[in-house]
C-alpha positions in Angstrom: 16.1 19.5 2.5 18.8 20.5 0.1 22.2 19.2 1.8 26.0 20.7 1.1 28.6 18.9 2.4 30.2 20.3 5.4 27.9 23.5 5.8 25.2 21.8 7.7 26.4 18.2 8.4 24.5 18.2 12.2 21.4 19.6 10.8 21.5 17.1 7.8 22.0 13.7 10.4 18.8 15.2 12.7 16.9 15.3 9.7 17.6 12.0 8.2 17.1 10.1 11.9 14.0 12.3 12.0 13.0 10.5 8.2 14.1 7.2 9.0 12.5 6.9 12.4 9.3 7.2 11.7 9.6 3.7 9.6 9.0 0.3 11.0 12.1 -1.5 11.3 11.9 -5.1 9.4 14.5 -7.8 11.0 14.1 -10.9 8.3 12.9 -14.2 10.1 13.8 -17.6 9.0 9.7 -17.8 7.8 9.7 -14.7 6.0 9.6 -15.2 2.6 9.9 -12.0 0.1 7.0 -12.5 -2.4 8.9 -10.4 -5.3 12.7 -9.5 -5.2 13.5 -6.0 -7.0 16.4 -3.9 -7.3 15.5 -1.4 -4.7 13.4 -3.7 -2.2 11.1 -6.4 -1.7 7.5 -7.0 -1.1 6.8 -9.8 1.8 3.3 -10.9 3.0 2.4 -10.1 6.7 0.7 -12.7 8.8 -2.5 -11.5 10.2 -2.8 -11.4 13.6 1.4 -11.1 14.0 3.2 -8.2 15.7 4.5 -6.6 12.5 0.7 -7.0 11.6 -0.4 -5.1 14.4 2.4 -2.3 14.3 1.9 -1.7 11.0 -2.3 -1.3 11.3 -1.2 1.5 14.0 1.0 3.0 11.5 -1.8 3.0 8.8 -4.1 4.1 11.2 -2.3 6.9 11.9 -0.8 7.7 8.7 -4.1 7.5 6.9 -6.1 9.0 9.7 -8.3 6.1 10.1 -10.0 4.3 13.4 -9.4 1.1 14.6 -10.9 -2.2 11.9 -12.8 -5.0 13.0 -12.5 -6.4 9.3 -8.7 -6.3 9.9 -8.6 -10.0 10.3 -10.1 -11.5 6.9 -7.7 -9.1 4.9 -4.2 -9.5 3.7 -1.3 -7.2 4.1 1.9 -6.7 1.9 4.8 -4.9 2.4 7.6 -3.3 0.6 10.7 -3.5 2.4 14.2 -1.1 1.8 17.1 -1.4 4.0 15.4 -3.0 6.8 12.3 -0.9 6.9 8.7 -0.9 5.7 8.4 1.6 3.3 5.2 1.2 1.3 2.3 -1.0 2.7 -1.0 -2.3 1.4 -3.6 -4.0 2.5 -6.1 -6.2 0.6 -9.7 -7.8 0.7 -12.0 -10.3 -1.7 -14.4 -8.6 -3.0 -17.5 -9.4 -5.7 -18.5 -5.9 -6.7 -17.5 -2.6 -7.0 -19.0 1.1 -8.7 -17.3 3.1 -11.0 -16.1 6.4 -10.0 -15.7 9.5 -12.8 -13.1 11.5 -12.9 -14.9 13.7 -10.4 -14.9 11.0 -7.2 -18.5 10.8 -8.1 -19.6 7.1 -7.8 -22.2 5.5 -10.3 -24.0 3.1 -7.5 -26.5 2.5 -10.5 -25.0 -0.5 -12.2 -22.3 -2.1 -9.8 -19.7 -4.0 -11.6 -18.0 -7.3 -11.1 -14.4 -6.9 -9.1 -12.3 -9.4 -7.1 -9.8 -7.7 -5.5 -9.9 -4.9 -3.3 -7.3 -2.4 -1.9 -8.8 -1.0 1.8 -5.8 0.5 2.8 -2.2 1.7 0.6 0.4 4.1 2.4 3.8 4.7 0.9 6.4 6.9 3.0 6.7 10.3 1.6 10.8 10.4 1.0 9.9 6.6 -1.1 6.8 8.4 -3.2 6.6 8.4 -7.2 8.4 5.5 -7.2 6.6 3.2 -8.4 6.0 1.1 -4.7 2.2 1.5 -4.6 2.0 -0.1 -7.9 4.5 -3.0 -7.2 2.3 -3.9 -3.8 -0.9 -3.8 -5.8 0.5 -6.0 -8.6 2.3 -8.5 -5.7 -1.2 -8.3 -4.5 -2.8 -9.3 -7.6 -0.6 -12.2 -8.3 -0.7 -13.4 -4.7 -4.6 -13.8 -4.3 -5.8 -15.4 -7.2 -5.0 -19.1 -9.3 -4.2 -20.0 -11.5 -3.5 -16.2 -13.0 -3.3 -12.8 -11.5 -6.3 -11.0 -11.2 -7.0 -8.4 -13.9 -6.2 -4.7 -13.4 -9.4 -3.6 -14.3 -11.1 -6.5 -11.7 -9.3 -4.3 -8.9 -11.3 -1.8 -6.9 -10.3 0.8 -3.9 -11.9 1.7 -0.9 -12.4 5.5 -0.5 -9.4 6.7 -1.9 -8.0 10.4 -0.8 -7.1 12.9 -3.6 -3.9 11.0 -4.0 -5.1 7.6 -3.6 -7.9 8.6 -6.7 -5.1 9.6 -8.9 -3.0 6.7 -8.4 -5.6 4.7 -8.9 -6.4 6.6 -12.4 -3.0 6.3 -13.3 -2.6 2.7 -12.6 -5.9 1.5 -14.6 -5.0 4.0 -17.2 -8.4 4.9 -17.2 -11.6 4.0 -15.2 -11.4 3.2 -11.4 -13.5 1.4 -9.3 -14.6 2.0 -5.9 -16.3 -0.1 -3.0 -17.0 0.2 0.8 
């Protein structure tokens, strides 16, 4: 919405409360810990099994038109947080292999290849895209779940990607992507 002062100032407050209330509201804890401090926001770890956990699954779900995951439990969330509010969330899972995918979507299931980390589910808010967000979760991610050293960029896989998620995912290996699931 392009906004001039004083022409549509009404219009403009419905339609930033409309924006910023379809966030999830993040009120720091004495336990929460940011993982990585930037400039614009921070990245903090959500405990499985919490209540952020479990409002922030619905809010994938819904976002990313997925059903409900029995797997939820033995996988790790991040999220960035911006003012008080989640705005980019991804959510993680060891894995040992995964197939490359051309630049088609077409997966090579010949020959899988060795991978360690996997990204099941990444959802930035739409007024926070092209911002570089995704890419700071997925690097938090990488450095969280592996010692002694991060795990490699090209060790990192995705799990059904949408057209969006396939082109962040090209962009961010700066080349060949792999897939599981």
């Amino acid at each position: 919405m392009v906004y001039a002062p004083g022409l549509e100032d009404k219009r403009h407050e419905r339609f930033c409360k409309q924006a910023r209330s379809d966030l999830v509201e993040w009120r720091a804890s004495k336990k929460d810990r940011a993982l990585v401090e930037y400039d614009d926001g921070q990245v903090f770890v959500v405990d499985a099994g919490s209540e952020r956990f479990a409002k922030l699954g619905k809010l994938l779900r819904t976002e990313l038109g997925t059903c409900a995951d029995d797997g939820a439990a033995a996988r790790t969330m991040f999220a960035f947080v911006l003012d008080g509010a989640v705005v980019g969330c991804v959510v993680t899972e060891r894995i040992a292999e995964a197939y490359e995918s051309r630049a088609d979507n077409v997966l090579h299931r010949a020959s899988p290849k060795p991978a360690r980390l996997g990204v099941a589910q990444m959802w930035v808010h739409s007024a926070h895209r092209r911002k570089g967000i995704a890419a700071r979760l997925v690097d938090a991610a990488r450095a969280h779940d592996a010692y002694p050293a991060a795990v490699p960029k090209s060790l990192v896989a995705f799990s059904q990607p949408t057209l969006f998620g396939a082109l962040f995912a090209s962009a961010y290996h700066k080349g060949k992507v792999l897939v599981y699931g």
